[in-house]
C-alpha positions, -999 to 999 in steps of 0.1 A, spaced: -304 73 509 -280 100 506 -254 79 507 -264 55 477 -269 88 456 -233 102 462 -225 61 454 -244 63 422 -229 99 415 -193 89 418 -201 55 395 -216 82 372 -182 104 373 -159 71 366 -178 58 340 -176 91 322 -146 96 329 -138 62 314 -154 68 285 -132 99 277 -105 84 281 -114 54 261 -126 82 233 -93 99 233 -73 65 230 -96 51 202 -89 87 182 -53 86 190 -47 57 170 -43 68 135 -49 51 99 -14 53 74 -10 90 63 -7 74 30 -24 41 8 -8 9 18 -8 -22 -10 -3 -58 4 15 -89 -7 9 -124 3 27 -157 0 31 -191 15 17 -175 50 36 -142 52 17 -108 46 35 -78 37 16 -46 44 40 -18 26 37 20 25 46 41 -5 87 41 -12 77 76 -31 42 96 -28 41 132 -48 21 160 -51 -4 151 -83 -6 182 -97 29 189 -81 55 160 -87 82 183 -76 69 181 -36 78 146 -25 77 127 5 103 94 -1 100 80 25 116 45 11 96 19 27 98 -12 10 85 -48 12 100 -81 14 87 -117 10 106 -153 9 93 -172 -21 95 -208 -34 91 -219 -70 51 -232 -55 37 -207 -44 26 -175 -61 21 -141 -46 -14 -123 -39 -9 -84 -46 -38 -63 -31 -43 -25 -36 -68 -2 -18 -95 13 -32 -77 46 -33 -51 31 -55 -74 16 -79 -96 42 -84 -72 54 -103 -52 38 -134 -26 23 -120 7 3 -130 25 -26 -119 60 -35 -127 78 -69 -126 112 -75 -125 127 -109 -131 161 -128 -130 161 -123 -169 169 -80 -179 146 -83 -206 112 -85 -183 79 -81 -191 58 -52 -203 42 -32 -171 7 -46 -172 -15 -11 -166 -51 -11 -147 -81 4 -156 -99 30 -127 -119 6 -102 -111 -28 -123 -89 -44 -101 -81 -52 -66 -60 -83 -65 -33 -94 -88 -20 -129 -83 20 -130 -99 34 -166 -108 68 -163 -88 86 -181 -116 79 -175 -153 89 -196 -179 105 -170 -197 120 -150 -177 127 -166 -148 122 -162 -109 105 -130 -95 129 -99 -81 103 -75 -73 78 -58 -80 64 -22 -77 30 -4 -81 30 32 -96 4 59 -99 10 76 -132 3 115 -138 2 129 -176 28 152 -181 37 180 -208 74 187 -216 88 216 -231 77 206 -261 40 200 -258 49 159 -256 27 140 -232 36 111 -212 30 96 -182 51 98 -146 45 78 -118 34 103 -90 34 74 -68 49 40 -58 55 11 -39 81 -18 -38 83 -55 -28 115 -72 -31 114 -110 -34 141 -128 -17 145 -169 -27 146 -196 3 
């Protein structure tokens, strides 16, 4: 009898100390310091981290760490752009650059309307897709009491043509 106690004690000892250890490796594992937006095309997914993340209320303290995307596109298929929740509950931006250096206008987001963009890789007027970049705007006063907007925030996807 004494024998299958100290058994059953010693099981007891393990399995907490397995479950410690399996505590401590499941903690250890940590989500991206900062927002990550996604693009998708033709069976590649690009998860990207922020090329340039400021303070908001302090655009002077950066952190650039200059990650950047890349996808391989064909004139078929378009690309799926997907932003966290932290992104869009804010107003955000997103820039496209195309073969042509007269693009179009940055298409701007309202707080919490939308998740998923999906970006024609060609477009008739200005040709094949060269990137694209997502930017959290602050409001910002210059010396002269003029407002305007500066991205606090961004993220980059080159496109590269098969």
């Amino acid at each position: 009898m004494k024998r299958v106690i100290a058994i059953l004690g010693v099981v007891a000892v393990l399995a907490c100390a397995a479950t410690a250890v399996l505590v401590w490796r499941l903690s250890a594992t940590q989500s991206p310091q900062y927002p990550e937006i996604s693009a998708y095309t033709h069976g590649q997914l690009a998860r990207i981290g922020p090329y340039r993340y400021c303070e908001v209320f302090d655009l002077n303290t950066c952190v650039t760490p200059q990650t950047t995307g890349e996808l391989t596109l064909n004139p078929r298929d378009a690309v799926q752009l997907s932003v966290p929740p932290s992104i869009s509950r804010a107003p955000w931006v997103l820039l496209l650059a195309y073969e042509s250096e007269d693009g179009p206008p940055p298409r701007e987001f309202r707080p919490g309307s939308t998740l998923a963009v999906t970006i024609p890789s060609v477009d008739p007027r200005y040709g094949r897709l060269t990137g694209l970049a997502v930017q959290l705007p602050t409001l910002v006063r210059d010396e002269a009491g003029n407002e305007f907007p500066l991205p606090h925030a961004e993220w980059s996807v080159r496109m590269v043509w098969a």
